[in-house]
C-alpha positions as CSV (number, residue, x, y, z in Angstrom):
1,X,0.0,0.0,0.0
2,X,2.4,2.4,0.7
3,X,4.8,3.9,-2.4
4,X,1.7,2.9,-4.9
5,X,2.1,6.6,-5.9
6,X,5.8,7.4,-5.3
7,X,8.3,7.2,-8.0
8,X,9.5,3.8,-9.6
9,X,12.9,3.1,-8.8
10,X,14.6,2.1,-12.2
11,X,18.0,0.0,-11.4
12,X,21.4,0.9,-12.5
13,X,22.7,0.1,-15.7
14,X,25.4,-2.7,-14.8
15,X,27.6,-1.2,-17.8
16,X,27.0,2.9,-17.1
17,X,28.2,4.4,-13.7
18,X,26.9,8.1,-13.0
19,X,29.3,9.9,-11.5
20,X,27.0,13.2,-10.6
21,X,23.8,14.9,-12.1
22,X,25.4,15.2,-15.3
23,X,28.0,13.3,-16.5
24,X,28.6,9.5,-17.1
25,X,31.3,6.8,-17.7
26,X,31.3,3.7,-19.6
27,X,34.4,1.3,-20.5
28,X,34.6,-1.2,-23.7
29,X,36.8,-4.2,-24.4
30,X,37.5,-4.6,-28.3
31,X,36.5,-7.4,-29.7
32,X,39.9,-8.1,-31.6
33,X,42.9,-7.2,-29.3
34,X,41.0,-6.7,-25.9
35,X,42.1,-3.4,-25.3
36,X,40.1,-1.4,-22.3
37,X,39.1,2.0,-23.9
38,X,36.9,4.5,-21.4
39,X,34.4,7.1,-22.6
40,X,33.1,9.7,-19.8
41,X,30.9,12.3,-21.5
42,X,28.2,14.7,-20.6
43,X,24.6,15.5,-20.9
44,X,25.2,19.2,-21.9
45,X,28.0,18.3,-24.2
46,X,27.5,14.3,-25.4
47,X,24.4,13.3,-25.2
48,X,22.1,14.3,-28.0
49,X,17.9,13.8,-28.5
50,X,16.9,10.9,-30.0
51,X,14.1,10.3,-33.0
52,X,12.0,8.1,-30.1
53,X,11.9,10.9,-27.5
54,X,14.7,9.8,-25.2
55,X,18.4,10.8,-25.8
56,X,21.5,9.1,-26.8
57,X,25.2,8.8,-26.9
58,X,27.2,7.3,-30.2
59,X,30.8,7.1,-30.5
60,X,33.3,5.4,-32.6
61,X,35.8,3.6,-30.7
62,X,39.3,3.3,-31.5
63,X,41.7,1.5,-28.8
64,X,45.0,3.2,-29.0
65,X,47.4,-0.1,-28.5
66,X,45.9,-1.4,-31.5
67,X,43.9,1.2,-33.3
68,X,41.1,-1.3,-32.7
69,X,37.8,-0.1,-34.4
70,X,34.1,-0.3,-32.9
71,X,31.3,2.0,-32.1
72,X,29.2,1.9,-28.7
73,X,25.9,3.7,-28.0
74,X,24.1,4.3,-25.0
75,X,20.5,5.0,-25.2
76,X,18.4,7.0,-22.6
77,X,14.4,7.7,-21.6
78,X,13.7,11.3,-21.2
79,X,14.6,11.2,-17.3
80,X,18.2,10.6,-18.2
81,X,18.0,6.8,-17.0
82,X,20.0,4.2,-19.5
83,X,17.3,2.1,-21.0
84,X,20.0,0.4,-23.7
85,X,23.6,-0.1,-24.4
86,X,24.7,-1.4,-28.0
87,X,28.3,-1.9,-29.2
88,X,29.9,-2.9,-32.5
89,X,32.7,-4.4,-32.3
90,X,33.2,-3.8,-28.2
91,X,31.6,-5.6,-25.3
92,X,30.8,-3.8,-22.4
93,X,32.8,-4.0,-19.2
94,X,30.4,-3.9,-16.2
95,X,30.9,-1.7,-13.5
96,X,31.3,-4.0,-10.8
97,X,34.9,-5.0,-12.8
98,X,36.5,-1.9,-12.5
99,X,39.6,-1.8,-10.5
């Protein structure tokens, strides 16, 4: 009975940590060489609207041992949570792995 009105917790992204009200980090492994490349962008400067009314982050990837090539995107609703993360030629590395 109680909290049938209150907000509904979404849970955390396993791949995105949120490191304050507007920026966010994500790390890839490529898919040929391994090599750990880490992204941390921005609303305000990164993070663009997307055609379904949410927002989103695309960028290439390119590992710097190996010049590894990939692309990774990280798709938001409108509140900012991560509803989706999609990589070409990367895997994602979940937070709970970072040392």
């Amino acid at each position: 009975m109680f909290g049938l009105f209150g907000r509904k917790k979404t849970a955390a992204n396993p791949y995105v940590k949120q490191e304050d009200s507007q920026t966010f980090r994500v790390r890839v492994r490529t898919l040929r060489h391994g090599d750990v490349v880490e992204f941390r962008f921005t609303k305000a400067a990164h993070i663009g609207v997307d055609e379904g009314g949410g927002y989103l982050f695309r960028k290439p990837v390119v590992s710097s041992e190996h010049f590894d090539r990939g692309e990774l995107v990280v798709r938001f609703d409108a509140r900012y949570n991560v509803t989706a993360t999609e990589g070409e030629g990367v895997e994602f590395i979940p937070v709970s792995e970072w040392v």
